[in-house]
C-alpha positions as CSV (number, residue, x, y, z in Angstrom):
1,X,14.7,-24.4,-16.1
2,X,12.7,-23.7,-13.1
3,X,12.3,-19.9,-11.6
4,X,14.9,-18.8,-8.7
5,X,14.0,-18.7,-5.6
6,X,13.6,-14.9,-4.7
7,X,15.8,-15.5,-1.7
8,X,18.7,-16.8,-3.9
9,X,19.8,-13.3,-5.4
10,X,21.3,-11.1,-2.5
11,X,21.3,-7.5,-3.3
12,X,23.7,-5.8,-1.1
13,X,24.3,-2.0,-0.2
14,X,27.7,-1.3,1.0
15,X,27.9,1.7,3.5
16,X,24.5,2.9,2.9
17,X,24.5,6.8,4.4
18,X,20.4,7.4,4.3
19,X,18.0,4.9,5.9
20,X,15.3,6.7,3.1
21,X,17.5,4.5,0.5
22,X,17.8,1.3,2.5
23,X,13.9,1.5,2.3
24,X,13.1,2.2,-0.9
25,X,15.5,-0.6,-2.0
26,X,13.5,-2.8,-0.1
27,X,9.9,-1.9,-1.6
28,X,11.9,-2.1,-5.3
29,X,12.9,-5.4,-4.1
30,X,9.7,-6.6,-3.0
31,X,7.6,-5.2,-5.9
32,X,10.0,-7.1,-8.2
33,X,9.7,-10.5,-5.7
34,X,13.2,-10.2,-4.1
35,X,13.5,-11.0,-0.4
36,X,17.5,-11.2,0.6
37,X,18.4,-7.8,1.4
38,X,22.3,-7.7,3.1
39,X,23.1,-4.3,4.5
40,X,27.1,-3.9,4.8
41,X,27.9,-1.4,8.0
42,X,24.9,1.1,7.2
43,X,25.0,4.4,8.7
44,X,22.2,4.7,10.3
45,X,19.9,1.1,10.3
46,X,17.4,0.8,11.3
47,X,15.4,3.7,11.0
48,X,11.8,5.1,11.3
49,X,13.1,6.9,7.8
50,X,13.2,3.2,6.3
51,X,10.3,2.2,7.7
52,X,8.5,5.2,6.3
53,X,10.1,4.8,2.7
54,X,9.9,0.7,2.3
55,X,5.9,1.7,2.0
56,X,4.8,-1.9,3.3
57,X,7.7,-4.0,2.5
58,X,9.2,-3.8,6.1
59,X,8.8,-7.3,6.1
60,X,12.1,-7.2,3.8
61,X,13.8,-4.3,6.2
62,X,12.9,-6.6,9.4
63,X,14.8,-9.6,7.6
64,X,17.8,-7.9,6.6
65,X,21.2,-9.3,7.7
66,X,23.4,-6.6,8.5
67,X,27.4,-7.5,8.4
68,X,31.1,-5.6,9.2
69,X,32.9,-6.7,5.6
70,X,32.0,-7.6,2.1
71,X,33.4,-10.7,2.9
72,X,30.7,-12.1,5.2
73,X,27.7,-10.7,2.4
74,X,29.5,-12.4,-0.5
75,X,31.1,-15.4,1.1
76,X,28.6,-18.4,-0.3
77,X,27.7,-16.8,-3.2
78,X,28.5,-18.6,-7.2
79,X,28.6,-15.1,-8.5
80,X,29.6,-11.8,-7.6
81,X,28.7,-8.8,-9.0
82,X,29.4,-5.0,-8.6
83,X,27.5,-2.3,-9.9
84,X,29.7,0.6,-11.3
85,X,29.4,3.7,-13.5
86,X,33.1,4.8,-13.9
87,X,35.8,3.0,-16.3
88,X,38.9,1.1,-14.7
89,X,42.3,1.3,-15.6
90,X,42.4,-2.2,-16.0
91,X,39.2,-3.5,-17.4
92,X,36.8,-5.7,-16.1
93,X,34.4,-8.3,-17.8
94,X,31.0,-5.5,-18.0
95,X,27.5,-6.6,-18.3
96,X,24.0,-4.3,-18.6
97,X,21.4,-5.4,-16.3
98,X,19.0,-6.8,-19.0
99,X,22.0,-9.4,-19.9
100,X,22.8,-10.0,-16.1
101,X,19.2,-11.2,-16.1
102,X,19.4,-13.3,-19.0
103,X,22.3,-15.0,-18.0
104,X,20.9,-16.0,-14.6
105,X,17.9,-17.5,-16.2
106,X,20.3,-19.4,-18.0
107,X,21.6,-20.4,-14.8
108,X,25.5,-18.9,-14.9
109,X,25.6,-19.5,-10.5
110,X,25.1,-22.7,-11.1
111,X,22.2,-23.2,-8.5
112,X,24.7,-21.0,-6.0
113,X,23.1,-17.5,-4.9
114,X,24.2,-14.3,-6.2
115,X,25.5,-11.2,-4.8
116,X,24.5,-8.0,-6.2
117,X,26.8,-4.9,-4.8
118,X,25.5,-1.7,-4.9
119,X,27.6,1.1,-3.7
120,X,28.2,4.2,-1.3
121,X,25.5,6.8,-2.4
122,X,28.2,9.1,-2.5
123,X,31.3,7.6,-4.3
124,X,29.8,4.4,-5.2
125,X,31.9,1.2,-5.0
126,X,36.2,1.2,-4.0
127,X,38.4,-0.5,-6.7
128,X,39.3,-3.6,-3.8
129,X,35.8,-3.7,-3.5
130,X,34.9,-4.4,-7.6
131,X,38.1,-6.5,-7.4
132,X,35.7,-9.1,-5.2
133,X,33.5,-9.2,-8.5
134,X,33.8,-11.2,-11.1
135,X,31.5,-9.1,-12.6
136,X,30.7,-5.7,-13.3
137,X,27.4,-4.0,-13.9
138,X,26.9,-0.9,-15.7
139,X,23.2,0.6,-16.2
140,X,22.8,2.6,-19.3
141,X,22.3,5.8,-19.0
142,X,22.9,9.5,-20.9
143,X,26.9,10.3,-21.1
144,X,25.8,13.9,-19.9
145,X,24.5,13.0,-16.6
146,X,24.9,9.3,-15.3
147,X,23.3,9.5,-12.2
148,X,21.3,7.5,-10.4
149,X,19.5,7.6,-7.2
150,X,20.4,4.0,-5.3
151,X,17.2,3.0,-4.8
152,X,16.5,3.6,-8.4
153,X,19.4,2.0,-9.5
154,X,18.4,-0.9,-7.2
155,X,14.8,-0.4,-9.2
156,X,15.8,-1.3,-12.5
157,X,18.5,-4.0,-12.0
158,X,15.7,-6.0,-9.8
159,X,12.8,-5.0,-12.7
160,X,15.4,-6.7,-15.2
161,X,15.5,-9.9,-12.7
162,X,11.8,-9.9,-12.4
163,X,11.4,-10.0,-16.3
164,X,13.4,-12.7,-16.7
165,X,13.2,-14.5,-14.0
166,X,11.1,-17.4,-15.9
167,X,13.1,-17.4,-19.7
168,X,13.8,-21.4,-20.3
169,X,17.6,-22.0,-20.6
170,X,19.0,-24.3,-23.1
171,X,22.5,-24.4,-21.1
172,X,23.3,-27.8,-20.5
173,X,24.1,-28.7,-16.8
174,X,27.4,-28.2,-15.7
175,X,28.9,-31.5,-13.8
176,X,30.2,-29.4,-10.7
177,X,28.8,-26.8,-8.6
178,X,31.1,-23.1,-9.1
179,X,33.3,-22.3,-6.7
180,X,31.9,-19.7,-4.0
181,X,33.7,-16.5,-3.7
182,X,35.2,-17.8,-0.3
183,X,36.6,-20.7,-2.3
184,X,37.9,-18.2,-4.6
185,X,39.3,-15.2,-2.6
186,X,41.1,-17.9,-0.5
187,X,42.7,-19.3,-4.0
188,X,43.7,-16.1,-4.7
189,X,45.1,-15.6,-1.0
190,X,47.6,-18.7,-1.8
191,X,48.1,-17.8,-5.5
192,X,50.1,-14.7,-4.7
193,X,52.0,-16.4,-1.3
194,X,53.1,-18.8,-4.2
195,X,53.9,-16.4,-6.3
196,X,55.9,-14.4,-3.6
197,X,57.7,-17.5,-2.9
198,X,58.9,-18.4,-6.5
199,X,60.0,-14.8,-6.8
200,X,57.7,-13.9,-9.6
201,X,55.3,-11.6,-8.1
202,X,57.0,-8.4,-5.8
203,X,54.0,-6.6,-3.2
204,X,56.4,-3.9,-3.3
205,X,56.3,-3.2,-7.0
206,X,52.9,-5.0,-7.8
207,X,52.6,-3.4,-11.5
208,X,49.0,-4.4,-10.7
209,X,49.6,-8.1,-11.4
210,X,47.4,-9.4,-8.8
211,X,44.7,-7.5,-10.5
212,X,45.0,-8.5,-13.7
213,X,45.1,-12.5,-12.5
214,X,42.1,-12.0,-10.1
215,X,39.9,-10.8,-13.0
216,X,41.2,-13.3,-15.1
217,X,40.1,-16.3,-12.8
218,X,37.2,-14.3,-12.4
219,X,36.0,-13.7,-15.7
220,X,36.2,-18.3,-16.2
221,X,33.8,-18.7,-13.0
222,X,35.9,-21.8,-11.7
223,X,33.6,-24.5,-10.4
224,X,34.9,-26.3,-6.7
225,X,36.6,-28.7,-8.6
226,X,39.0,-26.8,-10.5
227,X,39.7,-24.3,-7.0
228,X,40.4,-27.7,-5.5
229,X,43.2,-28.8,-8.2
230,X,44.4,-25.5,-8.7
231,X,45.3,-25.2,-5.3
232,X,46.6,-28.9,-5.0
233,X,49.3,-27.4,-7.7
234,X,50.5,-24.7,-5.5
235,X,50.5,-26.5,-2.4
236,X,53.0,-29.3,-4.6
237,X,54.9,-26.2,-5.9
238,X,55.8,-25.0,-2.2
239,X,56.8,-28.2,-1.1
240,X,59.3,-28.3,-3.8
241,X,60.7,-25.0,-2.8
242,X,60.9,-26.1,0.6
243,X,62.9,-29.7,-0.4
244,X,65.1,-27.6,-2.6
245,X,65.4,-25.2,0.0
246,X,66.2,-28.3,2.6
247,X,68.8,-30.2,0.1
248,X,70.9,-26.5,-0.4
249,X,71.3,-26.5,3.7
């Protein structure tokens, strides 16, 4: 397997408060050969604070697409994944950066880029936000204080990327390419209309159904193919309801 292109692996900080943090994520990033830096609605960017802390790699600050929503930073991307330190109610497929790196050697975006989401210094990622990810990221570190500085955080998941970045995979090919989170947010979108319609799933009393289905479609990494079919099945199930519907009246 060839070596990624260092522009195919987004990292993305979401709400960044200090422009000191956006800049040492970028010289982490370009140390480690990254180049695609996303910033989602950053305090204060840009900044003579991140110029001063990227230490020569303002080359990556200069380049970095800032957006309004998660949506716009994650929208192409094969895989999706969120960086968290805190436990879920309802868990959530969790991977350690050294076997993040591994599996993208082994190609799991099939050739799509990859989103890494790194939170709010402060409070880190929301639950809708993890929700986007199909998966979630969880550095190691001592039960008595798990904290990590951004940047740092940033540090080691990118230092993990750089060490594997040329590992031969023996994964065969898959025959389509996955489904981008677009393809699959908007699947999801239709899945609950449908399931509003046939009277299974209530948005008043959710009982965090919608949560539990979104991780599981998630955690199989559909390719554009299946999202395609899936969605043709829907689309046939409300055009049922509608002739049933039209033959009661």
């Amino acid at each position: 397997m060839s070596e990624r292109r260092n522009d195919e692996i987004h990292i993305v900080l979401v709400e960044p408060n200090h422009p000191g943090n956006i800049g040492a994520t970028a010289r982490a990033m370009k140390t480690m050969g990254l180049s695609s830096l996303i910033l989602v609605r950053p305090v204060r960017f840009p900044d003579p604070q991140a110029d001063w802390r990227a230490a020569g790699a303002t080359d990556i600050l200069d380049e970095a697409i800032v957006v309004d929503d998660i949506g716009a930073a994650i929208g192409s991307c094969g895989l999706v994944v969120g960086t968290s330190a805190r436990t879920r109610r309802v868990p959530w497929p969790l991977i350690d950066p050294e076997t993040l790196a591994r599996n993208l050697a082994d190609g799991a975006a099939g050739g799509k880029p990859v989103a890494i989401l790194f939170g709010r210094e402060s409070s880190g990622l929301t639950n809708a936000e993890l929700a986007k990810c199909q998966l979630h990221l969880q550095i190691p570190a001592s039960p008595n204080y798990p904290t990590l500085n951004l940047a740092m955080a940033v540090q080691i998941v990118t230092y993990e990327l750089y060490k594997n970045a040329n590992r031969q995979a023996d994964k065969a090919e898959w025959d389509r390419a996955p489904a981008t989170a677009a393809e699959v947010g908007a699947f999801i979108e239709h899945l609950q209309q449908t399931l509003e319609e046939v009277g299974f799933y209530d948005p008043g009393a959710p009982r965090q159904a919608m949560t539990r289905l979104t991780r599981m479609f998630g955690r199989i990494q559909m390719d554009e193919t299946e999202v395609a079919m899936l969605r043709g099945v829907l689309t046939h199930v409300e055009r049922s309801i509608r002739k049933n519907l039209d033959d009661d009246s």
